[in-house]
C-alpha positions in Angstrom: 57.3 197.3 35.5 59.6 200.0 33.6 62.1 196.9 32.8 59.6 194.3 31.4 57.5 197.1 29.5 60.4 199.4 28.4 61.8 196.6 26.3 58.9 197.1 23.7 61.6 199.8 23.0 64.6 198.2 23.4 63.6 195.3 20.9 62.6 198.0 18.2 65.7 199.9 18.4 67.4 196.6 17.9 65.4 195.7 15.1 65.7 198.6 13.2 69.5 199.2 14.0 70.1 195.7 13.0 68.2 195.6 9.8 70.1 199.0 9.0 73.5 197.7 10.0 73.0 194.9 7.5 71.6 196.5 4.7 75.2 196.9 3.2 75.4 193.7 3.2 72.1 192.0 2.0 73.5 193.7 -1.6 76.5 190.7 -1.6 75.5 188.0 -3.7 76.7 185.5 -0.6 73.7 186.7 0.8 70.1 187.8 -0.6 71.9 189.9 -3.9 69.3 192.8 -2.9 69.0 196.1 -4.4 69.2 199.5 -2.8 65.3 199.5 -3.3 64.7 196.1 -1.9 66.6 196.6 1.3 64.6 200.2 1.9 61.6 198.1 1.3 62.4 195.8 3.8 62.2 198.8 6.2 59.0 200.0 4.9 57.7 196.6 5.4 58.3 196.2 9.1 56.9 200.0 9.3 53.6 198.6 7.6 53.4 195.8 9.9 53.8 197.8 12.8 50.5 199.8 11.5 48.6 196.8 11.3 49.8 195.3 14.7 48.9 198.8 16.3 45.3 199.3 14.9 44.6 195.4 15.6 46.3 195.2 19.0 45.6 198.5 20.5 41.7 197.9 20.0 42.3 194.6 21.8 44.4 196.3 24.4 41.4 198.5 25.3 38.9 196.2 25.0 40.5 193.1 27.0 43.3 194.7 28.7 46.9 195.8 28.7 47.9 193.0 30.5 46.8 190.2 28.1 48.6 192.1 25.2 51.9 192.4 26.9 52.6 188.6 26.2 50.6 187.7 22.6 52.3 191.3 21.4 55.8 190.1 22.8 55.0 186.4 21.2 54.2 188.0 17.9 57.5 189.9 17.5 59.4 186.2 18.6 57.9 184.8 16.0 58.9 187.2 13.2 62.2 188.0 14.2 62.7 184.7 14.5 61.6 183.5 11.2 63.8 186.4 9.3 67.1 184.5 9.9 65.2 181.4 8.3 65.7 183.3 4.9 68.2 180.7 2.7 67.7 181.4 -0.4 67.8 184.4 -3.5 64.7 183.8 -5.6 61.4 185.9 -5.6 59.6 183.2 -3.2 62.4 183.9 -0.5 62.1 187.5 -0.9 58.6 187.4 -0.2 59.1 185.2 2.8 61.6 187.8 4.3 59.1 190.3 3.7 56.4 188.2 5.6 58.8 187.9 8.5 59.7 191.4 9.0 55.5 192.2 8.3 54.9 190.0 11.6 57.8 191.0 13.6 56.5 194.6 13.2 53.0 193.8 13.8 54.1 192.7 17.4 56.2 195.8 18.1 53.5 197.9 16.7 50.8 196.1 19.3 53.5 197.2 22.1 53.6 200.8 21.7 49.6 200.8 22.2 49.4 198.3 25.2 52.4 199.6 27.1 52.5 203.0 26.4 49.2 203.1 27.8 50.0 200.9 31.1 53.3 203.1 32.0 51.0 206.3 31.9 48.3 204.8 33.6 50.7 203.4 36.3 53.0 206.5 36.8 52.8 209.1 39.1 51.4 212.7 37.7 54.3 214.5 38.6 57.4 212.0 37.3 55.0 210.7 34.0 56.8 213.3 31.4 60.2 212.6 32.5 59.6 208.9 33.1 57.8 208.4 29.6 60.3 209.9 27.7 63.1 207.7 29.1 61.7 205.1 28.7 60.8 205.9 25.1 64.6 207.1 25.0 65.4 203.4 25.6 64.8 202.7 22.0 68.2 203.6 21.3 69.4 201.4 23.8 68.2 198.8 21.7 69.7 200.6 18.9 73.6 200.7 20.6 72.9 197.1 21.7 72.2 196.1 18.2 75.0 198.4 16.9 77.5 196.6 18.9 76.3 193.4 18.4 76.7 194.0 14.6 80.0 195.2 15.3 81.2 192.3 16.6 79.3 190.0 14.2 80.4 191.8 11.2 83.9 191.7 11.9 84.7 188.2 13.2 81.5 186.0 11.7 80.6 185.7 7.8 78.4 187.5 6.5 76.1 184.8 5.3 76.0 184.6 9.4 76.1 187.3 10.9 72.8 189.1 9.4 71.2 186.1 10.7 72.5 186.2 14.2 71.5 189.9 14.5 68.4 189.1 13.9 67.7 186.4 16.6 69.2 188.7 19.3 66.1 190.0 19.9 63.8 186.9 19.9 66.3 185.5 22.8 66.3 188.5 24.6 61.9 188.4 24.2 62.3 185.2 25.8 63.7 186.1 28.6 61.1 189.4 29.3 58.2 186.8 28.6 59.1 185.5 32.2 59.0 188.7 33.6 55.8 190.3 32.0 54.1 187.4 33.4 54.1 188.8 37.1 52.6 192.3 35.7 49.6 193.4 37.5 46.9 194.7 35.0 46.2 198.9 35.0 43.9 199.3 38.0 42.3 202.7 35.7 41.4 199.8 33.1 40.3 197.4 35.5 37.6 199.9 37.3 36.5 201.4 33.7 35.4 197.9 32.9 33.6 197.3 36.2 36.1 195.5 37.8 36.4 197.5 41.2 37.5 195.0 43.7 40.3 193.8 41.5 41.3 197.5 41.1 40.9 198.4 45.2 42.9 195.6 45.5 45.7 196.6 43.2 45.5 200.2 44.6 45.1 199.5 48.4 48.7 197.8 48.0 50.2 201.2 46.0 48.8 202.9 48.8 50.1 201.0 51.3 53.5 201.5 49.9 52.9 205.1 49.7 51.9 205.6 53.4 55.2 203.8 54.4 57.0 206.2 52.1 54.9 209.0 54.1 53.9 210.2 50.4 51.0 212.4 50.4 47.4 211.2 49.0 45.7 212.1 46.2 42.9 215.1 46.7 39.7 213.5 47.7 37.8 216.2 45.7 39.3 214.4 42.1 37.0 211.5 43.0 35.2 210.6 40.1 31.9 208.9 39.6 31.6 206.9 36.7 29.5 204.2 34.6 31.8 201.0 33.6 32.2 199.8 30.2 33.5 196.8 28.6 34.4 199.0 25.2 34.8 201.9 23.2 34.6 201.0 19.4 36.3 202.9 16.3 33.1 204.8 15.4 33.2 206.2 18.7 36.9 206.9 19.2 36.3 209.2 15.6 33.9 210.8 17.8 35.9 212.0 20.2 39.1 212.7 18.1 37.6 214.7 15.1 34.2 216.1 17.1 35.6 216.8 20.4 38.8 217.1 20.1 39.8 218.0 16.9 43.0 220.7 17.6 44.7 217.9 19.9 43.5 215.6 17.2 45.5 217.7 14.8 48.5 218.0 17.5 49.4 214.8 18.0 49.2 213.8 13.8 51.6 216.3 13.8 54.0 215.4 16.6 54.1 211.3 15.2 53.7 212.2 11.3 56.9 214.7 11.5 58.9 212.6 14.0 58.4 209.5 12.3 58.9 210.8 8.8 62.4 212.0 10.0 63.9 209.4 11.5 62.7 206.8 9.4 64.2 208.4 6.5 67.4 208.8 8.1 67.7 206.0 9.8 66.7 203.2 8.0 69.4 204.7 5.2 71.9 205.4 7.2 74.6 202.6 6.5 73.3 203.0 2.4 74.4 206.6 2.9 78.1 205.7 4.8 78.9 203.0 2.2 77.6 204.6 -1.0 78.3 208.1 -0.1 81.5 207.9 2.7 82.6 204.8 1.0 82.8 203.1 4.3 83.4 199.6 4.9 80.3 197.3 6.1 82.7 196.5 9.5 83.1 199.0 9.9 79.7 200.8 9.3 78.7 200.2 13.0 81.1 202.4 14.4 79.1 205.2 13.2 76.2 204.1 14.7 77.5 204.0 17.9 77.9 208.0 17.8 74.5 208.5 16.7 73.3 206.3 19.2 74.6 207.5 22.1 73.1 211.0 21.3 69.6 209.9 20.8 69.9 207.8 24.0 71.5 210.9 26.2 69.0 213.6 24.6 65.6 212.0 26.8 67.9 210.4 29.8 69.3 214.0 30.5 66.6 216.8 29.3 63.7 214.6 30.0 62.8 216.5 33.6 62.4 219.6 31.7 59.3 218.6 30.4 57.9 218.0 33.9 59.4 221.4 35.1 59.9 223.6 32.1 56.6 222.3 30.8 55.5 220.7 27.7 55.1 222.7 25.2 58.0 225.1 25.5 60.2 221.9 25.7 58.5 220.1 22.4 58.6 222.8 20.4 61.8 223.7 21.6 63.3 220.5 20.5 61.4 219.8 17.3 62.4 223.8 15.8 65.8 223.1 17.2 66.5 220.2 15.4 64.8 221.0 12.2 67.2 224.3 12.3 70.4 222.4 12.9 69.2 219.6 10.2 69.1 222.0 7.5 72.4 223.7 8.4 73.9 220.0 8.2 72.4 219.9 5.5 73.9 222.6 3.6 77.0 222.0 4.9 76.8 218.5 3.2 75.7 219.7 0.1 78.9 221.6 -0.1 80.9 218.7 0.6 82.5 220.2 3.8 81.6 216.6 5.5 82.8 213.4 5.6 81.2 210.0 7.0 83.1 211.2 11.1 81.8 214.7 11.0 78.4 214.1 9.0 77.8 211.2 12.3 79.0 214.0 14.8 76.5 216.3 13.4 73.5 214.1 13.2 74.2 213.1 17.0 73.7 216.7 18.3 70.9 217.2 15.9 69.3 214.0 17.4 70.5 214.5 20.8 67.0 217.0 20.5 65.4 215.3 17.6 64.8 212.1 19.9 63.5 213.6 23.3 61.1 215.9 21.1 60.4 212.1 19.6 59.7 210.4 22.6 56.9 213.8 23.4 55.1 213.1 20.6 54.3 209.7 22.0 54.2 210.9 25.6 51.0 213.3 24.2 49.7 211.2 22.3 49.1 208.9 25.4 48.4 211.4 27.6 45.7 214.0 26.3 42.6 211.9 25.6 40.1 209.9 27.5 41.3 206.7 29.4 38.7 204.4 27.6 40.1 205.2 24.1 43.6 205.8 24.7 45.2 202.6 23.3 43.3 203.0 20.5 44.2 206.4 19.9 48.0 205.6 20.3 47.9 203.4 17.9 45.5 205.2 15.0 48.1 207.8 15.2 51.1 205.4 15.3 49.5 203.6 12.8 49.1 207.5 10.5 52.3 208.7 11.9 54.0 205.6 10.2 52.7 205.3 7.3 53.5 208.5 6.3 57.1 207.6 7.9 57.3 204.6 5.5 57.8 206.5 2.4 60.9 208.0 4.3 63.5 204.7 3.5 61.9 204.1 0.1 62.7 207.8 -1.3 65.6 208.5 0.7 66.7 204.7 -0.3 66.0 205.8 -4.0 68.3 209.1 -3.2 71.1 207.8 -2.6 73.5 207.7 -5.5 72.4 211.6 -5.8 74.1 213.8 -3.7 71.9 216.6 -4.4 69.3 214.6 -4.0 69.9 213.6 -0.9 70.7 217.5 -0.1 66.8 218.0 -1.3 65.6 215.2 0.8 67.2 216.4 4.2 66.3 219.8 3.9 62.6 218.6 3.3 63.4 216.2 7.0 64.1 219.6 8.2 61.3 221.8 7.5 58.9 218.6 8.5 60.5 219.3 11.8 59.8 222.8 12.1 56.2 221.9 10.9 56.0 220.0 13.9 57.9 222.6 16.3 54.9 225.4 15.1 52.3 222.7 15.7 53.2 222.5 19.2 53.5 225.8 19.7 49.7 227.0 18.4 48.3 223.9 19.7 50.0 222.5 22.3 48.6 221.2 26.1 50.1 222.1 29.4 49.6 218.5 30.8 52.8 218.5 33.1 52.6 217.3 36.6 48.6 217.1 36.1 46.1 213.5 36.4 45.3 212.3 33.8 41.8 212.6 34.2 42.4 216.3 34.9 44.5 216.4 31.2 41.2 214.2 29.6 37.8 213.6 31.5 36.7 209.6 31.0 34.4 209.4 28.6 32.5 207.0 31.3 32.1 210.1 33.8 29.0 211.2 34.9 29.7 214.5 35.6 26.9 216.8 33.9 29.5 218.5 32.3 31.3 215.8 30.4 30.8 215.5 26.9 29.0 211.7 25.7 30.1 210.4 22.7 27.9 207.6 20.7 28.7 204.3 22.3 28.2 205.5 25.8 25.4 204.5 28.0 23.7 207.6 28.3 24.0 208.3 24.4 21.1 205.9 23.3 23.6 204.1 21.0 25.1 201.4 23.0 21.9 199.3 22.5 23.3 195.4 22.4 26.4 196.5 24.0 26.9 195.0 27.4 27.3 198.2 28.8 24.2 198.9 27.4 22.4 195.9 28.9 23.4 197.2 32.0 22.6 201.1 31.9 19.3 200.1 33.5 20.7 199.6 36.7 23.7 201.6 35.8 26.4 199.7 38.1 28.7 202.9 39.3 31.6 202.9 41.1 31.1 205.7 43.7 34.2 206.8 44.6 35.0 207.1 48.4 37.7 207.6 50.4 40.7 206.4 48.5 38.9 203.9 46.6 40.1 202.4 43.7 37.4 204.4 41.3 39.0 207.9 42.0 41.0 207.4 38.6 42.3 211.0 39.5 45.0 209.3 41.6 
């Protein structure tokens, strides 16, 4: 399961590593003759797309399963990535057909982060889900040192009318492959039993606890047994409920975690090789070499502090690593505005600033999946993916702009810093101690029928589901009364 969903990851590090690692090159007029602007915008584009992909997909995902989404998501990306290395020509009509490629390619990943990031924290254990999330988030940047090396190779022993091409169909092949896998994926048995479906959820959690019991792990509390209503969906109107009514300071939270994060390392990122060549004067072979550095320390920073945010707890260890990095940014930053870098130490720099930067990163998405209602939770990923990056797509288009100003650039990383510290302070006042807990214990379904819970509009008992199937059905209210270890006790 961690392989054949973690690759949502994988493929977008790839992606973006490979679209920076050709930007260089895109200027050549062998190639597409592009501008410092056009080849930012090619990053903003994908960003856009990925927006789309995760409002349109993650409603889906909620609404027909995460299942279903793992393979039209996966097909989507194919398809675009695909396509990009079918760009042969210079004039305005190829431009925009590049630009249509990278728009569908990120509408796929963007789907992905909704669907899967809500299937691994639905499917793993309370007390591994911090340290497990964030590695597997981490494995971005093994797509990113995959595509670096790729590059590396291509670059230096392919032409370049070639080699940006064959970057770009690494990761379709490698989609191909994962298709196969993702097929054999059971669907989240906490989805399955919210929409009604309890026998296929017993059944998929009668086998995890049959696994358990020959492990001789112990069993979930009986007293988190929960009784709820089933469901088949949660609209928009509804989820705005819950977000802005409810739950505005975790609303408020998570913007911040994703809107910061993403505003950073899109910037920085997606302008990297600009920065080496125009900047450092470093050749386009050699341009990967850099990246290698700066992968390796995003990649190491959620594989080896990643437990501390099951131990340590959450918000010491987000805050921790979003001030940290912000601090360090803006001393980097100084340092480069004085000129006491060049393109080796600048790299060496940005891969301990990162080293932090990225498992902060990989929290953001971790909350944001974590602290609010199962029935909405795709949905929520992906409104504040979908925020989160389109605030992150200015970051390549004004640091792309930047470039040939080296105080500009100085202004620019110093504002990547403070956004960082904005973040840090965010987590601090407002942040949730959901380590080691359910997830139903972190955010009460909004299809409980405990007394207690707060209804939103769109549930049965709120007189505005009318027409809605679960609606139809409140008459008779079909419940799953939890018992035993039944599938229904979501607590699990």
């Amino acid at each position: 399961m961690v392989i054949a969903l973690g690759v949502a990851w994988v493929l977008d590090g790839l992606e973006i590593t490979v679209a920076s690692d050709v930007a260089d090159i895109l200027h050549h007029k062998d190639t597409l003759a592009l501008s410092s602007r056009a080849v930012g915008d090619i990053a903003s584009v994908y960003l856009i797309g990925e927006v789309v992909g995760a409002l349109v997909f993650g409603r889906l995902s909620d609404k027909l399963g995460r299942r279903r989404l793992f393979l039209l998501t996966l097909g989507v990306y194919l398809i675009g990535s695909g396509l990009t290395a079918a760009t042969f020509g210079h004039g305005a009509g190829w431009v925009t057909f590049l630009y249509a490629t990278r728009f569908i390619a990120g509408m796929g990943i963007g789907g992905e982060y909704a669907a899967i990031n809500s299937a691994i924290d639905e499917m793993i254990p309370a007390r591994y889900r911090g340290h497990a999330d964030i590695a597997i988030n981490g494995t971005y940047w093994g797509g990113a040192l995959l595509g670096t090396l790729a590059e590396l190779y291509l670059l230096n022993h392919v032409s370049d009318t070639i080699a940006w091409r064959l970057g770009f169909l690494i990761g379709p092949v490698l989609a191909i492959a994962i298709l196969f896998v993702r097929r054999n994926l059971p669907e989240s048995p906490r989805w399955l039993i919210m929409h009604g479906r309890e026998k296929e959820a017993e059944q998929a959690v009668k086998r995890i606890e049959q696994m358990a019991h020959e492990q001789n792990l112990p069993m979930p509390d009986k007293s988190k047994a929960l009784e709820i209503t089933p469901r088949e969906d949660v609209g928009f109107f509804a989820l705005a409920w819950v977000l802005f009514r409810d739950m505005p300071r975790r609303s408020v939270l998570v913007a911040a975690l994703m809107i910061t994060q993403s505003f950073l390392y899109n910037a920085i990122f997606f302008t990297y090789a600009l920065v080496l060549g125009t900047v450092y004067h470093v050749s386009s072979g050699s341009i990967p070499l850099y990246f290698i550095a700066f992968c390796v320390g995003n990649l190491l920073g959620p594989l080896l502090i990643g437990r501390l945010f099951d131990t340590v707890g959450r918000r010491i260890m987000i805050s921790g690593t979003y001030l940290l990095s912000g601090v360090l940014l803006a001393i980097t930053a100084w340092a480069f505005d004085a000129n006491l870098l060049d393109a080796l130490s600048q790299t060496l720099c940005w891969s301990v600033i990162f080293f932090f930067a990225s498992a902060g990163a990989s929290a953001a998405y971790l909350t944001a999946s974590e602290i609010f209602p199962l029935e909405v939770r795709a949905k929520a990923i992906a409104v504040f993916f979908a925020i989160a990056q389109a605030f992150g797509a200015l970051g390549p288009n004004v640091y792309g702009g930047l470039v040939n100003s080296h105080h500009g650039l100085f202004i620019a990383y110093m504002v990547g810093a403070g956004v960082m510290i904005v973040g840090g302070l965010a987590e601090v006042f407002l942040g949730v101690a959901a380590e080691r807990q359910a997830l139903e214990d972190v955010a009460t379904p909004l299809s409980s029928n405990d007394p207690s819970n707060k209804r939103v509009p769109g549930s049965p008992r709120a007189g505005f589901a009318h027409g809605t199937s679960a609606g139809r059905r409140s008459s008779k209210a079909r419940r799953a009364q939890t018992h035993g270890a039944s599938a229904s006790k979501a607590g699990s």
